[in-house]
Each structure stands twice: as C-alpha cells, then as structure tokens.
N, C-alpha and C positions, 0 to 999 in steps of 0.2 A: 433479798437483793434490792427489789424496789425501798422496801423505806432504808435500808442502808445509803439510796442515792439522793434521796429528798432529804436524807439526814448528812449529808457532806456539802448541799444544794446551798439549805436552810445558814450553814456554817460558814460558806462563799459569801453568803449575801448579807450577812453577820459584819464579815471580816470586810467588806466591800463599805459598809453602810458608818462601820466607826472610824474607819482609813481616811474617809474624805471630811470628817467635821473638822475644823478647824477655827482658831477663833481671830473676831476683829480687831482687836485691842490685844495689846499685851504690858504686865507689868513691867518686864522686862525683856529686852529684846537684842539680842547682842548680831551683831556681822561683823567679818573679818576677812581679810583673804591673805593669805597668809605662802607666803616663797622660801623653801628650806634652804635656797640658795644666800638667802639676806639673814639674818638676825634680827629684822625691825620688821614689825605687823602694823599696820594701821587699822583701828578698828572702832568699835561702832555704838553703844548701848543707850538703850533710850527707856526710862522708867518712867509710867504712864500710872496715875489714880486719878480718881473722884470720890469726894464726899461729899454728901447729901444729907439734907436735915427736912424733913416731912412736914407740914403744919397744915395740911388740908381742911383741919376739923379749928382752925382758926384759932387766936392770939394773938399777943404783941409783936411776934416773929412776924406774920402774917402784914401785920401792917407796917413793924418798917424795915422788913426786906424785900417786899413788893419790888419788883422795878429798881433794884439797886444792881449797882454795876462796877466791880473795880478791879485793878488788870497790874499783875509788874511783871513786865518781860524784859531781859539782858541779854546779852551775850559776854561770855570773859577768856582771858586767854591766861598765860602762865605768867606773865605779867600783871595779872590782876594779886592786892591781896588776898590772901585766901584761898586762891588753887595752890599753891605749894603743901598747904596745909592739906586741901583736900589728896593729893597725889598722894602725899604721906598716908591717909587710913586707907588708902586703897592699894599702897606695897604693902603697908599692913597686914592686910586681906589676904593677899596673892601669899606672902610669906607662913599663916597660919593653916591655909591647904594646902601646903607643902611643897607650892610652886616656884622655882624659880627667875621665872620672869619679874620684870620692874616697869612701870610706866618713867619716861624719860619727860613727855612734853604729853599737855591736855589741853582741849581746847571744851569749852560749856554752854550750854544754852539752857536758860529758865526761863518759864512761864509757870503764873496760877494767875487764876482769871475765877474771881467771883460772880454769880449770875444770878440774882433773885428773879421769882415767878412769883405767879398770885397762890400756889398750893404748896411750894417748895422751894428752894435753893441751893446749890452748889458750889464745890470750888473745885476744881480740875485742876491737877498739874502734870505739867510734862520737862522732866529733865533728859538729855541729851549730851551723852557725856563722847568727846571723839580723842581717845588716846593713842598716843604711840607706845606701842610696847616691842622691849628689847629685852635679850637672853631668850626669847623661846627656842633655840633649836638646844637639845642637850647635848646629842654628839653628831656630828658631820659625816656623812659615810659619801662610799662611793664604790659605783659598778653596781652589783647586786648586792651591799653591803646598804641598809636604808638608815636616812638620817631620822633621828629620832629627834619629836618635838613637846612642848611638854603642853599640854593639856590640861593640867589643874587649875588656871589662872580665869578658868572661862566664865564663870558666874558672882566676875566681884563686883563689889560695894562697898558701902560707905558706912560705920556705924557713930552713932551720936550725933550734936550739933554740926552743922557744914557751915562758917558765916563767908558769905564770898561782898568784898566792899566794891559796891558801883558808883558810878559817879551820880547816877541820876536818884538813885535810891537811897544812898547809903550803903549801911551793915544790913545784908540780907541772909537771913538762915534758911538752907532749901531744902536740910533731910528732914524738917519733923515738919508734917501738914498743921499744926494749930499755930507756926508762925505766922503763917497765911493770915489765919484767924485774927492773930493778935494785931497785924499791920490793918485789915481789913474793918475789921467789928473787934472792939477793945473788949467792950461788956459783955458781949456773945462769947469770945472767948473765957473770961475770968468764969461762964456760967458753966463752960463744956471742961476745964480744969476741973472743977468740983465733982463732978458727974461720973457716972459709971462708963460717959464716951470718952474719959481722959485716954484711956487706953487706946484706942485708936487714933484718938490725935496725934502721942507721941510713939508709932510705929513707923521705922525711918520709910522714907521712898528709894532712895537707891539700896536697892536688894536683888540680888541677882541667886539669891541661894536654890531657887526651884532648878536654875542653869544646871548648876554644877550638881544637884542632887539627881542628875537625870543621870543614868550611866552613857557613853557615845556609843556602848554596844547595843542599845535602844534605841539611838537616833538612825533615823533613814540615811541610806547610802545610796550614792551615783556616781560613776565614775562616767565622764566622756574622755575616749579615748584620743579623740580629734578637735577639738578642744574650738569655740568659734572665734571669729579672726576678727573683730568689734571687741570682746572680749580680753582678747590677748594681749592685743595692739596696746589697749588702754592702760595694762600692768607693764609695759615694754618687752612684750613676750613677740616671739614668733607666730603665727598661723599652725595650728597642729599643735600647742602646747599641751601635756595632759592635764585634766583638772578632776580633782576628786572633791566631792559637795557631801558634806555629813549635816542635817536638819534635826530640828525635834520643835513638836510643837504640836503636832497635828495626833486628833485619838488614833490610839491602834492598840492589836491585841499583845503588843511587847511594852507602848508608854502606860496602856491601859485609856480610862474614859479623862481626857480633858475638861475641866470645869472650871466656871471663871471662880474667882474669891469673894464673898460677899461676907462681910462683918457686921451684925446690928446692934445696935444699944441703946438705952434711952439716956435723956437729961431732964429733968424737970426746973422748970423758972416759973413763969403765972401759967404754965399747964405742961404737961407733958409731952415731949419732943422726939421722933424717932430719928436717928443718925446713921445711918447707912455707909460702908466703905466699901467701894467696887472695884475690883480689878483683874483685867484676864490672865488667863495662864502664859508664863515667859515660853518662848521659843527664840531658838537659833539656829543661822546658818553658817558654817565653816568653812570656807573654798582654800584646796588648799592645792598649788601647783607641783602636779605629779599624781604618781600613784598610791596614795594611804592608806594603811590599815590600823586598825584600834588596835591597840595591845598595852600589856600593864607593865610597869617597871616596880617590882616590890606592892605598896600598898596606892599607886596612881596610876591614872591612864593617863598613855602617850598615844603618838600618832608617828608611825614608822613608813616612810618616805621614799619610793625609787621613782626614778623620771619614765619609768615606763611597765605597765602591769606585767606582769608575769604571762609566758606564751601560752596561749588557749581559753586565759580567763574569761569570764563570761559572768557580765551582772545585770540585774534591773534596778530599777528606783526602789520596787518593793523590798530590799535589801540581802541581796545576794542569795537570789533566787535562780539555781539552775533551769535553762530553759525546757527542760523536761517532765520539770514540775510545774512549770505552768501552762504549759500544753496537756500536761495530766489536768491541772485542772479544767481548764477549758474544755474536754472533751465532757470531764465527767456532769460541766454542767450542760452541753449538749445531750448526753445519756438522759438527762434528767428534766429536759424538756420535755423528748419521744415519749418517756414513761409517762409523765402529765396526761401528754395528749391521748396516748392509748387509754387510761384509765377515763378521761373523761368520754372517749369515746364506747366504751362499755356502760358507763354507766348509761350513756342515753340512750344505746339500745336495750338495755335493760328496761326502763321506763318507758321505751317507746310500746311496748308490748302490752301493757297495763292502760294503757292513754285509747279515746275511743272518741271519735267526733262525734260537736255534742253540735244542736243548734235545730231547726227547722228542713225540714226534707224538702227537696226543693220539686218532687212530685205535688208536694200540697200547695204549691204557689200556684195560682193565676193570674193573668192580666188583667188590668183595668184602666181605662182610659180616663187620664183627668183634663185633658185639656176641650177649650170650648173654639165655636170657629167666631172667628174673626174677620168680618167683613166678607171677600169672598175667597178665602182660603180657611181651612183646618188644620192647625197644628199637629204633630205627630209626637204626643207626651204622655205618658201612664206610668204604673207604677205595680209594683206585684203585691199581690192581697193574696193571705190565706184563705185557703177553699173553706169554703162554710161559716164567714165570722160575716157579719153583717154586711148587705149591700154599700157601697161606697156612698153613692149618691144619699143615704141618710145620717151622713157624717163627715160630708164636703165640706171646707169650709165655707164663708159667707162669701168673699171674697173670689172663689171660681163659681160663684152664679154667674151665669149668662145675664151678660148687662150691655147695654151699648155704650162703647168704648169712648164715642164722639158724639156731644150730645148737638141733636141738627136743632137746629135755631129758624123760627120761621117769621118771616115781613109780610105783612101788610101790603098787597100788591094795589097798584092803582088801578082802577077800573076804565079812563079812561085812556085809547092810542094815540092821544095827542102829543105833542111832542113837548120840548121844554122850551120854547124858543122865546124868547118876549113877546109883549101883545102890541101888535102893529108892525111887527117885524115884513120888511120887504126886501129880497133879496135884489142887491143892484144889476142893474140892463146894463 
C-alpha cells in the first residue's frame, strides 16, 4: 500500500512538473475571441523566427558582419498592393482544411532586423497578421438547441512568395527568410542558395500548421460562469456574460512535452559556416462568449455553443476535472507525505540504536589555569586538560609568560631642593 502511494505521489508531481512548462517565443501564436451571436471574429496571429549563422572560429563573415545592422519595418492594410493577394492563399488554406470561413479585411505588420556580433549574426522576424473573419458560425441554434461554430480555420497560413509593395521599401517578400538575406547581404545570400542551408532559407514563416495539428480535445478548458465586467464591457457584453477559454501551448500528459524547433546546417565559402533556425512551439487561446464544448461534425472539430452551462456542471482549468477527483488527489498526496514521515522516522530509530557517543569522557578532564595576574587583580580564565598528558605550564605559549604589561620608565632625579626660580629673583614688597 505504501509504494502504491509514492507510486501515484511520484505521478502528481510528474503531471504537476510538465503542466507548468511553457514557452517564451512562439512560432505561431493565434487569439480570438469569438461571439456565436455575430458571424465576424476578429483575430490575432503572429509568426515569430530567427536565423543565425555561427563564425566564432573566425572568417570573412567575422569581419564583415561584425557590428552590421539593418532593419525593414511596415505596416499594411487591404489597401496596400499585395494583401489582396495575400487574403487569397490564406482562403486558400481555410478552404483545403475543409473550413468554411473566409477572411473579409487584413490588416499586417513586418519586421526583420539584421544584427551582426563579433562571434555571430542573426536575422529575427516577426510577422503579425490581424484578420477579420466571417462565416464561422455553421448553424444558429437556440434555447438548448447550441450554435455550432467551425473550427478548422484556426492554424492558417501562407504558402509560397508573399510580395506586399511599401512606399518606403518597395516590393517586399515576407514568407521566405532568405528575402531578408538577399535585400540585407546580396553575396551572403547567393553563398546560403548554393548550400545545404538553402532549405531553411526557403521554409515559409507564416505556418500555423502545429495550431491545427493539435486536436481542441487536448487543448485546456475553462469555463467562467460570471464572466468579469472590464472584460465584457470591452466586447459590448453585459456583466455576467459566460466565457468559455480553450488554450494549448503549455506541456501536459494529453499535448505531451513541448519543445522549441531548432534546424542546423552548414554552408561553406573561405570556411565552413553553421546556420541555425529557431523557433518555439505555436500556442492558442480561444475565448468564446457562452458555454462551449469540442465536438466533431463528420471528419472536423466544431465548437457547440449555449449562453449558459448546463445545471450542476462543474469544471477546472485542468480540464474538466470533477471536483472529487481532485480532492481524491489532494488527500492521496497528503496520505503520502504521513507515510514519508513515518518511514523516515523508523528509520532513525533504527540507527539510533546502533550509534554510541564517541569523544573524551569528561571524568578525565581537569582544570587549569591559564591566565597570569595583572597589576593588582587576577583574572579568572583556564581551560580543561586531560588528566595525565603533560603539565600545561611546559607548553604555554610564549606569549602568556608573566611579563610586565607597562614598561615603568625612570628619570634622573635632581639632587638638589632648590627651586627653579631665576638667579636674583626678589619677590616684590
């Protein structure tokens, strides 16, 4: 019974220990909040990499990418050329995982920003895509009758060239990272095309495929029944609104272990070059006004919608955990302290019985005085000596000899009582 409790202990603190990792970066990063009452979502994704190229052990990279620096940030809207175009491979997308949704209006922000160091150099980009999306509700219900919303559309992206034309830049292309390259270092890139790193160069950045490859029955659930009033107000809701929140992102024993993406390869020019591409694991958050549950329709998951949970329900964050089982846990990891503590306390009286003090008996000590007198008092100081090991006093140090503490000093007294007065001195009448 005991290691059966250390063995369910050890499995708490398992489940506890890969629950809370989560990461700082994400490749992809989608929010939305989402009202079955409307048709239109306004939502959120933001696609994050670095690539990095190593030259620690020195080259021509070394010296002229030292201290280089160079940066193209935009913003564009649907008026820009080029998002029209983009909107397109991203109904694209929605349409080939079986979704019915469409993006209507986009709005974009890019950066890459190059940054040489004396051992290395990167390029970081961060795209920021903010759409409207219309059609997600499939059917409209009502009373206990839930609206059903579609779901498939949540991990899109972009495939191929993206060119979006800025005023200040020109024609900029933002899904393939060796654009970067080619507007940045001409010749660095024509070296990374030849290379075994071409294939990471041209690996798009808008990809949201990890999104969608998560199932939503893996993603964390929370429902707040009371919904907060900062919250609501801001959607044009009421106070008391429900809100149902589905997450993924974070380890657990249903996503399994989260891990960022790292890709390496080399290039060779006048020496060999390591190339690095880094990016964390996508997570999302869902908020969707009302009561939701995951369920499928044929080969998709949908999100099946009433304005108010069902009577009795009962959830936590850890995802639809009756409160009986986690009071079952809770106690059993109380069980499984007590047992701890009993065992460790047998064992030490176990070993207390075996243990015997070891050290000097303190019948063979005697006193001895080390201190010496001083002027006209005697200090009160000694120390304990074993009976029978040599007299103290032939192993004093030099230092407690009786010495005179104030060494007296003596003059030359005059011999005679006369006084110091001058000679011929008269005191006046």
């Amino acid at each position: 019974m005991l290691r059966k409790t250390i063995t369910v202990i050890a499995f708490l603190s398992f489940f506890i220990a890969v629950g809370g990792i989560s990461p700082v970066f994400a490749s992809s990063q989608l929010e939305v909040t989402i009202d079955p009452n409307s048709d239109t979502a306004y939502a959120k994704m933001v696609y994050q990499r670095s690539i990095s190229i190593d030259y620690s052990d020195g080259g021509k990279l070394a010296e002229t990418m030292n201290g280089k620096s160079e940066k193209i940030s935009f913003t564009a809207i649907a008026s820009n050329p080029g998002i029209e175009s983009l909107i397109a491979k991203l109904n694209s997308y929605f349409a080939s995982q079986g979704s019915q949704a469409s993006i209507s209006d986009l709005s974009l922000e890019y950066k890459s920003t190059l940054t040489g160091r004396s051992t290395s150099m990167s390029v970081d980009y961060t795209i920021i895509l903010r759409p409207t999306i219309e059609n997600i509700v499939i059917k409209h219900g009502s009373g206990n009758d839930p609206t059903l919303l579609d779901a498939d559309w949540r991990g899109f992206g972009a495939l191929g060239p993206v060119v979006i034309n800025t005023p200040t830049y020109g024609d900029v292309e933002i899904n393939l990272p060796i654009s970067s390259f080619e507007k940045f270092t001409p010749s660095l890139a024509l070296s990374l095309k030849a290379s075994d790193a071409a294939e990471l160069l041209y690996t798009r950045l808008m990809d949201g495929d990890e999104i969608k490859a998560q199932p939503i029955g893996n993603w964390h659930f929370l429902f707040d029944p009371t919904g907060i009033g900062v919250d609501a107000k801001q959607y044009g809701f009421e106070t008391g609104t429900v809100i149902s929140s589905f997450t993924m992102g974070e380890s657990s024993l249903r996503e399994g272990l989260i891990r960022e993406q790292i890709h390496e390869a080399k290039f060779v020019s006048d020496k060999t070059y390591k190339v690095t591409s880094f990016e964390s694991s996508g997570n999302a958050s869902i908020d969707i006004l009302g009561f939701a549950n995951r369920d499928t329709l044929g080969t998709s998951e949908i999100f099946g919608v009433t304005p108010n949970a069902p009577e009795g329900y009962a959830t936590t964050s850890t995802g639809e955990f009756p409160a009986f089982i986690l009071y079952g846990m809770a106690g059993m990891a109380a069980l499984g302290g007590v047992a701890i503590m009993i065992i460790s306390q047998r064992k030490l009286k176990k070993e207390g019985k075996n243990l015997k003090q070891t050290g000097i008996d303190p019948s063979q000590l005697t006193g001895v005085q080390t201190s010496a007198s001083s002027g006209g008092y005697q200090t009160i100081r000694g120390e304990a000596q074993v009976t029978g090991l040599e007299d103290y006093n032939e192993h004093r140090s030099y230092y407690d000899e009786e010495k005179p503490q104030v060494e007296e000093k003596s003059e030359d007294k005059p011999s005679s009582k006369r006084g110091a007065l001058p000679k011929g001195f008269k005191p006046e009448k």
